[in-house]
KOLGU-4560 file (N, C-alpha, C; in nm, 3 decimals, padded with zeros to 5 digits):
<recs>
<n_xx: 06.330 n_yy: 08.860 n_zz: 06.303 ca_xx: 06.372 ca_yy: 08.738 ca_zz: 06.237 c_xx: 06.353 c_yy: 08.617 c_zz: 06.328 mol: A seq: 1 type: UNK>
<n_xx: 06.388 n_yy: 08.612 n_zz: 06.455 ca_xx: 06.341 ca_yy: 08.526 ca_zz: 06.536 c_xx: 06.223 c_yy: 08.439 c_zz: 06.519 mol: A seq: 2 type: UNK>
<n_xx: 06.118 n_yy: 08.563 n_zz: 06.504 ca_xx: 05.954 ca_yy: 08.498 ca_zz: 06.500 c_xx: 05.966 c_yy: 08.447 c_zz: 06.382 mol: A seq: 3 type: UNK>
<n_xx: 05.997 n_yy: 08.500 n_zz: 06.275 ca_xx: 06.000 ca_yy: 08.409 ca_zz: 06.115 c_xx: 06.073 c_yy: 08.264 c_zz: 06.161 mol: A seq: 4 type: UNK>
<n_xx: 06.205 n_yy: 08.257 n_zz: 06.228 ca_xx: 06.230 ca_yy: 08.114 ca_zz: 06.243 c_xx: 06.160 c_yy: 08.008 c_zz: 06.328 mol: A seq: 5 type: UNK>
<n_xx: 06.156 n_yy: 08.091 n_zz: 06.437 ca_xx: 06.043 ca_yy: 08.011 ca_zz: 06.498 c_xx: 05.893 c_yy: 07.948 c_zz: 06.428 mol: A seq: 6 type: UNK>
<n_xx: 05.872 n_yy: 08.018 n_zz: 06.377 ca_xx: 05.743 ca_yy: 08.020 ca_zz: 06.294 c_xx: 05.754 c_yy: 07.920 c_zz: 06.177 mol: A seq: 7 type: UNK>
<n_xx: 05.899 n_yy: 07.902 n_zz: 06.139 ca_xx: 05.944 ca_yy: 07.819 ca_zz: 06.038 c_xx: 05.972 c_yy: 07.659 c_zz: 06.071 mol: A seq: 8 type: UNK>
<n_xx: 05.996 n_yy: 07.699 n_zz: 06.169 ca_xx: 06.039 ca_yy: 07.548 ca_zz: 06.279 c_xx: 05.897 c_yy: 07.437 c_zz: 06.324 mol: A seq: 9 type: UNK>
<n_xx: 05.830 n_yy: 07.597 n_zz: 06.363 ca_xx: 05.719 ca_yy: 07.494 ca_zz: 06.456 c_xx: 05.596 c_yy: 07.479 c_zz: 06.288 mol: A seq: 10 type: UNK>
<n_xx: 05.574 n_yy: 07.532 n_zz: 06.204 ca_xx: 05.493 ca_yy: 07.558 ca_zz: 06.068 c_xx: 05.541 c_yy: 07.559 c_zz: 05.946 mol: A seq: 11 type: UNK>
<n_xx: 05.659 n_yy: 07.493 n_zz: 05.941 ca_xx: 05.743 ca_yy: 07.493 ca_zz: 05.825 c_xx: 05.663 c_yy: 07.483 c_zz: 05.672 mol: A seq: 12 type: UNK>
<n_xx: 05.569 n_yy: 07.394 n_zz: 05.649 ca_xx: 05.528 ca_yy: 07.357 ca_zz: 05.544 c_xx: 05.413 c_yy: 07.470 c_zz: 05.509 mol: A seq: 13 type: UNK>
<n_xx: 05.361 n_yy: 07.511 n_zz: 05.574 ca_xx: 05.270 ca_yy: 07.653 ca_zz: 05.570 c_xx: 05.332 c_yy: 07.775 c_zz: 05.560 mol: A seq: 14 type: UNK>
<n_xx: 05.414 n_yy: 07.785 n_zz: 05.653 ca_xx: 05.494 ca_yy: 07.933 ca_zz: 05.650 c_xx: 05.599 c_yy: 07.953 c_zz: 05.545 mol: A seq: 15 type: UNK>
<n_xx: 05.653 n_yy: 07.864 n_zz: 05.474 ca_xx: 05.714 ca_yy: 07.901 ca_zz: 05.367 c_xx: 05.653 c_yy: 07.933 c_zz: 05.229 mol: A seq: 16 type: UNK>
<n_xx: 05.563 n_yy: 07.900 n_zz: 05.164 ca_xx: 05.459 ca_yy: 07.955 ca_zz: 05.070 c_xx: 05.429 c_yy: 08.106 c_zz: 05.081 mol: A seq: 17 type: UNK>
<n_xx: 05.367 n_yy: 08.077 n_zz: 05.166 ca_xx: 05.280 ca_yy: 08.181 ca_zz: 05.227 c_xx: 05.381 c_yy: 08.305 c_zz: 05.266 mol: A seq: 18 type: UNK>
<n_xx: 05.523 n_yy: 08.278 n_zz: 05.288 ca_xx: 05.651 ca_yy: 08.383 ca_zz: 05.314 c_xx: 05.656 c_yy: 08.440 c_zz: 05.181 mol: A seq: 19 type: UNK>
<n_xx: 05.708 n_yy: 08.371 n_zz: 05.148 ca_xx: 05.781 ca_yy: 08.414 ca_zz: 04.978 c_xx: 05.630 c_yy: 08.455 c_zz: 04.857 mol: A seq: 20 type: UNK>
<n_xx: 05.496 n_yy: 08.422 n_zz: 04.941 ca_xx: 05.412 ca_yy: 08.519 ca_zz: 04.839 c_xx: 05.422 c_yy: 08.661 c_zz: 04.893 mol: A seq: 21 type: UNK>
<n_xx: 05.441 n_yy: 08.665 n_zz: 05.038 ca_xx: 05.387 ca_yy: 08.826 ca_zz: 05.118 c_xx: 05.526 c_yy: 08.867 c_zz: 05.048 mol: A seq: 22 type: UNK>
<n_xx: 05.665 n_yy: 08.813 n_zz: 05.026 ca_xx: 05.759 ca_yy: 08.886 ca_zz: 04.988 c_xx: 05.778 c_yy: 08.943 c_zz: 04.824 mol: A seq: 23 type: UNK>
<n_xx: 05.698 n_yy: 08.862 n_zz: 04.755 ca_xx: 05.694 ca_yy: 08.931 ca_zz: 04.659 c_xx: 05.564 c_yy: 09.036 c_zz: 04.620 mol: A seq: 24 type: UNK>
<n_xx: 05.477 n_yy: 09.034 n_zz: 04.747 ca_xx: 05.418 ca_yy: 09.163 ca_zz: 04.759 c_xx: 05.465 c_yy: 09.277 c_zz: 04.771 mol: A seq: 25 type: UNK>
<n_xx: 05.584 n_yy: 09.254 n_zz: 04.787 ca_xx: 05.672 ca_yy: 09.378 ca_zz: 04.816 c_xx: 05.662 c_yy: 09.398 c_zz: 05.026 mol: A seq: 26 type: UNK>
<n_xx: 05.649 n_yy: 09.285 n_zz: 05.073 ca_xx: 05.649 ca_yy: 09.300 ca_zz: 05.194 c_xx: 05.820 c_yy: 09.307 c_zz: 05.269 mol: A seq: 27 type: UNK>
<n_xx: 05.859 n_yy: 09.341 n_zz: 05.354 ca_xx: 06.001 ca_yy: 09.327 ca_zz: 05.394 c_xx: 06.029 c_yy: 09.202 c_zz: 05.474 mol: A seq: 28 type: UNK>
<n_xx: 06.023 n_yy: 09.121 n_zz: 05.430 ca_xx: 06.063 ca_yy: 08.945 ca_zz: 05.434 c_xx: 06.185 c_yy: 08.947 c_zz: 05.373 mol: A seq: 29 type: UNK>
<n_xx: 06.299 n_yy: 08.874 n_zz: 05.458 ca_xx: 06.387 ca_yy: 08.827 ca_zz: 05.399 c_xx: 06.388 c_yy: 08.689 c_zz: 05.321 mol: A seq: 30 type: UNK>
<n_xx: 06.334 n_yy: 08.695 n_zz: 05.211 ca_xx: 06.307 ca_yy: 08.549 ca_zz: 05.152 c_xx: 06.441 c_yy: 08.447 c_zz: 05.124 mol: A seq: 31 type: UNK>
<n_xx: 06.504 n_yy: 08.543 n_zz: 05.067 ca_xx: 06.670 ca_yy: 08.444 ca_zz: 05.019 c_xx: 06.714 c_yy: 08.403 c_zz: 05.212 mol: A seq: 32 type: UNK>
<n_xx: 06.687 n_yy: 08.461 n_zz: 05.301 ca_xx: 06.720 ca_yy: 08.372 ca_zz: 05.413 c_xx: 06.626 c_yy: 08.255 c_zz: 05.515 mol: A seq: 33 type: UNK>
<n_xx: 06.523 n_yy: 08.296 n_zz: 05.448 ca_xx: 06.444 ca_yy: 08.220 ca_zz: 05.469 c_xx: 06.448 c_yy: 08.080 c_zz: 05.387 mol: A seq: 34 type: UNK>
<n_xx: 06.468 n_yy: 08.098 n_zz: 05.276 ca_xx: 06.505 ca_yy: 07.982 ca_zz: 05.210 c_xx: 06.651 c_yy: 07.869 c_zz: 05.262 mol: A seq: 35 type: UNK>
<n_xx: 06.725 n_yy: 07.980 n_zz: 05.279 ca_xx: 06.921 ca_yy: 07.911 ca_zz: 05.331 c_xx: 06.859 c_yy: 07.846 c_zz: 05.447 mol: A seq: 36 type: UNK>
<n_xx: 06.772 n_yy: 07.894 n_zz: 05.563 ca_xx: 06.695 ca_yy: 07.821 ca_zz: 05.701 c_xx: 06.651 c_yy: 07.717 c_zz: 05.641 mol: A seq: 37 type: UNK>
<n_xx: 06.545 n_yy: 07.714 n_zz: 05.546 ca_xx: 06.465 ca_yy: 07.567 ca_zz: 05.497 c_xx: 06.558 c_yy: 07.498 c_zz: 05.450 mol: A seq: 38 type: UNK>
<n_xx: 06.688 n_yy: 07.539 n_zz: 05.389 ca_xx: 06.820 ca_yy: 07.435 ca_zz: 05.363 c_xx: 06.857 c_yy: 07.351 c_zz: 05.477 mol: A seq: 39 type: UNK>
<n_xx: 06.881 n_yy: 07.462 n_zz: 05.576 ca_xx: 06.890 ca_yy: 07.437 ca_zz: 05.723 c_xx: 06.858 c_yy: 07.308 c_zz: 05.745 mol: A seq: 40 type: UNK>
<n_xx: 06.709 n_yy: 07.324 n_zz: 05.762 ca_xx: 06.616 ca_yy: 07.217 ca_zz: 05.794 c_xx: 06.626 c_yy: 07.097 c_zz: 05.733 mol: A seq: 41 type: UNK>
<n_xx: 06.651 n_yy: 07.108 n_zz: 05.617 ca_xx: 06.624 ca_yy: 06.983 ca_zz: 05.489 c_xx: 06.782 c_yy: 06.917 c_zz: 05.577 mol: A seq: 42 type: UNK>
<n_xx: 06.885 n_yy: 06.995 n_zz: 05.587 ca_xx: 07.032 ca_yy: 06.888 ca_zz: 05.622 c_xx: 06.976 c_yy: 06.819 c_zz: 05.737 mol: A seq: 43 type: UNK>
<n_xx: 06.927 n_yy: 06.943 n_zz: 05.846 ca_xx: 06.897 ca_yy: 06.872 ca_zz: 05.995 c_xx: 06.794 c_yy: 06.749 c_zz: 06.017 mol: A seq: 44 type: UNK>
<n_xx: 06.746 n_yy: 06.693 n_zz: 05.849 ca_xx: 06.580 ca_yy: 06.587 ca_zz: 05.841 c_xx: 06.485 c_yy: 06.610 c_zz: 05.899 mol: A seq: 45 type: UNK>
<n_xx: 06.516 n_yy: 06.785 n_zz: 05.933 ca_xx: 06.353 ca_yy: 06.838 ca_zz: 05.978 c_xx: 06.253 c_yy: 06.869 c_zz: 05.867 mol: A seq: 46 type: UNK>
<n_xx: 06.283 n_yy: 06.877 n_zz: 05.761 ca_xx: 06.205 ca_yy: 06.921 ca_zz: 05.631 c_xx: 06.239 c_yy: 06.835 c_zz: 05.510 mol: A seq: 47 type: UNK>
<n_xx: 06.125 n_yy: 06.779 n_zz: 05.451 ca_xx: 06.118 ca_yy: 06.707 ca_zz: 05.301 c_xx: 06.239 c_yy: 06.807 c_zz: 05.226 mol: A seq: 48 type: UNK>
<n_xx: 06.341 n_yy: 06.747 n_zz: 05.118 ca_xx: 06.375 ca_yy: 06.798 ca_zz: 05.039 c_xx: 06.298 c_yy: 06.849 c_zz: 04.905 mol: A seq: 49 type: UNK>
<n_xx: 06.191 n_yy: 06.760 n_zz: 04.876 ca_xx: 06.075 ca_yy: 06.755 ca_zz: 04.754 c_xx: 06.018 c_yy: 06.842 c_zz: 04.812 mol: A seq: 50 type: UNK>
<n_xx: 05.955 n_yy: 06.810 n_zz: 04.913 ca_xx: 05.851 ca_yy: 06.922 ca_zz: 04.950 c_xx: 05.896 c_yy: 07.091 c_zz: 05.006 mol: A seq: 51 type: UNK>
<n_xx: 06.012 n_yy: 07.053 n_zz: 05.039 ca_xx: 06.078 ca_yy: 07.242 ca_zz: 05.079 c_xx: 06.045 c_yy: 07.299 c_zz: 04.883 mol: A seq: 52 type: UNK>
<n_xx: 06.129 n_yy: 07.196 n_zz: 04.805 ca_xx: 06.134 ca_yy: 07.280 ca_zz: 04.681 c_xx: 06.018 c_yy: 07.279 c_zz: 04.583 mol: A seq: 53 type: UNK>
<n_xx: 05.875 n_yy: 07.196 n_zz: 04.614 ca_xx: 05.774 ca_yy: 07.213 ca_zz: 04.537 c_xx: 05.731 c_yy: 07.356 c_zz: 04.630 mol: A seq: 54 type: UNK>
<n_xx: 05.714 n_yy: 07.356 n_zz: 04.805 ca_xx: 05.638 ca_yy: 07.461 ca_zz: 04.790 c_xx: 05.690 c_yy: 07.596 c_zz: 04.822 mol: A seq: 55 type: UNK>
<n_xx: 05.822 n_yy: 07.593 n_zz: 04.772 ca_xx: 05.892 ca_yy: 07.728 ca_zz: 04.726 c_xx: 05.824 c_yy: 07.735 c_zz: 04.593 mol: A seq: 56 type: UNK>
<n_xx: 05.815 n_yy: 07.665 n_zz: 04.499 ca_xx: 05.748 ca_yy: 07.683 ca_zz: 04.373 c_xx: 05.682 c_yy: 07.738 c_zz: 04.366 mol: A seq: 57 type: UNK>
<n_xx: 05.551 n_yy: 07.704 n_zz: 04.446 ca_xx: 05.450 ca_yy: 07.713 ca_zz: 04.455 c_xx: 05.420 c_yy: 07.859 c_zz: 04.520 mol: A seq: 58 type: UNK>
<n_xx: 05.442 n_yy: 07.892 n_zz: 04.577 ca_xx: 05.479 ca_yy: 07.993 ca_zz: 04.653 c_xx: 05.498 c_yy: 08.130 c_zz: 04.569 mol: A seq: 59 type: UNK>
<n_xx: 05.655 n_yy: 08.115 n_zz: 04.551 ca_xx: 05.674 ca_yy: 08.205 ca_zz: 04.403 c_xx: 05.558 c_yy: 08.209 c_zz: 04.289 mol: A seq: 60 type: UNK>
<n_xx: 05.575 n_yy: 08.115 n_zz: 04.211 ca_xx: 05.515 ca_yy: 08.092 ca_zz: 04.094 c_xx: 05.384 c_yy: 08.101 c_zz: 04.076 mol: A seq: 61 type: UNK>
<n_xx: 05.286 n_yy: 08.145 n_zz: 04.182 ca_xx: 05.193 ca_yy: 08.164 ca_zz: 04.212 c_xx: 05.179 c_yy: 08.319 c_zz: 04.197 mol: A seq: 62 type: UNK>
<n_xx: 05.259 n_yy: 08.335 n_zz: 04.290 ca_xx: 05.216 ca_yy: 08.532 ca_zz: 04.280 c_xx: 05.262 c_yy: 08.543 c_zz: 04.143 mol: A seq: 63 type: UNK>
<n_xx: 05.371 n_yy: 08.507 n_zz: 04.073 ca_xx: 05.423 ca_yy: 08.531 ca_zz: 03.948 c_xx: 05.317 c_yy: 08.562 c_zz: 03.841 mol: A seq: 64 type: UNK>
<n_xx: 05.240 n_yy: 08.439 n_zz: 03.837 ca_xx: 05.169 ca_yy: 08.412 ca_zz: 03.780 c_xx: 05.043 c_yy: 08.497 c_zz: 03.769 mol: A seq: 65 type: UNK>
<n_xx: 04.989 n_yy: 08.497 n_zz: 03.894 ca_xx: 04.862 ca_yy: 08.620 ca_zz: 03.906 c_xx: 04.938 c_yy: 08.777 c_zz: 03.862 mol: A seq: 66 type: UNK>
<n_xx: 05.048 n_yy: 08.805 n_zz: 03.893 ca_xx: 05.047 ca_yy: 08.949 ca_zz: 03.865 c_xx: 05.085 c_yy: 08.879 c_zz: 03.696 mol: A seq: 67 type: UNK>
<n_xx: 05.130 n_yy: 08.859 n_zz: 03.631 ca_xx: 05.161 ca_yy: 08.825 ca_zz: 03.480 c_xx: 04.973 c_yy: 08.826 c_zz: 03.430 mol: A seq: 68 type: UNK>
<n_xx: 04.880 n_yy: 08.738 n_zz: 03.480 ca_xx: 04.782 ca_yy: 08.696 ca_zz: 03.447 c_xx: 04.694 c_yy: 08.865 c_zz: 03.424 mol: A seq: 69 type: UNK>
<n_xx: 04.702 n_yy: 08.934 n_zz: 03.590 ca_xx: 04.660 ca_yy: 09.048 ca_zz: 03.617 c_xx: 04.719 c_yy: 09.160 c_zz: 03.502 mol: A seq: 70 type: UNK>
<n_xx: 04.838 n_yy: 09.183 n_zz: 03.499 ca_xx: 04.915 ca_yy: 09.243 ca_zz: 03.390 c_xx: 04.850 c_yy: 09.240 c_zz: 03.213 mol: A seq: 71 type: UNK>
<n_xx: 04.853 n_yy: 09.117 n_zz: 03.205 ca_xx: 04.825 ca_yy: 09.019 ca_zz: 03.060 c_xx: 04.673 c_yy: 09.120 c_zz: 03.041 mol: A seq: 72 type: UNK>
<n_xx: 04.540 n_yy: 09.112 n_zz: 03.123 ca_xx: 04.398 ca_yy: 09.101 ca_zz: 03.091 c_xx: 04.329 c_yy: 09.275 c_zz: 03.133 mol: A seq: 73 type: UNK>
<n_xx: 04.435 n_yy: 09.332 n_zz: 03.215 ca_xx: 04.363 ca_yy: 09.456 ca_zz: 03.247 c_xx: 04.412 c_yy: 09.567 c_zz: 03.146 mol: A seq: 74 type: UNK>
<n_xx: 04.514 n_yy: 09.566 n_zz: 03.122 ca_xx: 04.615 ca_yy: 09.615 ca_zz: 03.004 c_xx: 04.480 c_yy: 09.650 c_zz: 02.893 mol: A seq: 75 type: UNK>
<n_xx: 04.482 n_yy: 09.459 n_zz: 02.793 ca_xx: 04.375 ca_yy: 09.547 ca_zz: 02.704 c_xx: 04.249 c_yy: 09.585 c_zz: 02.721 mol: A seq: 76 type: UNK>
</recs>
């Protein structure tokens, strides 16, 4: 967990996307604490509030989307 914060600190705007897609790969990322850290950040005015929560969006809603998309077209 260390290296994830660190990694969050010094790459914040990259490493959070990019977290929460490997975690819904089914990777072992703690995402729900990774997110409470980017809260962290947003109180401490180390991190955009807009931008922590577009690219959590983005992030999520992305893999969401491809496995739904993937799901949706191989099926029929």
């Amino acid at each position: 967990m260390k290296h994830i914060i660190g990694l969050l600190n010094n790459y914040g705007t990259i490493v959070l996307p990019i977290s929460l897609i490997l975690e819904l790969i089914a990777l072992p990322l703690p995402g729900e604490a990774m997110l409470t850290y980017c809260g962290v950040l947003v109180n401490q005015g180390k991190m955009s509030w807009i931008l922590s929560i577009f690219l959590a969006s983005i992030g999520s809603g992305y893999l969401i989307l491809f496995h739904w998309w993937n799901f949706r077209y191989t099926i029929l």
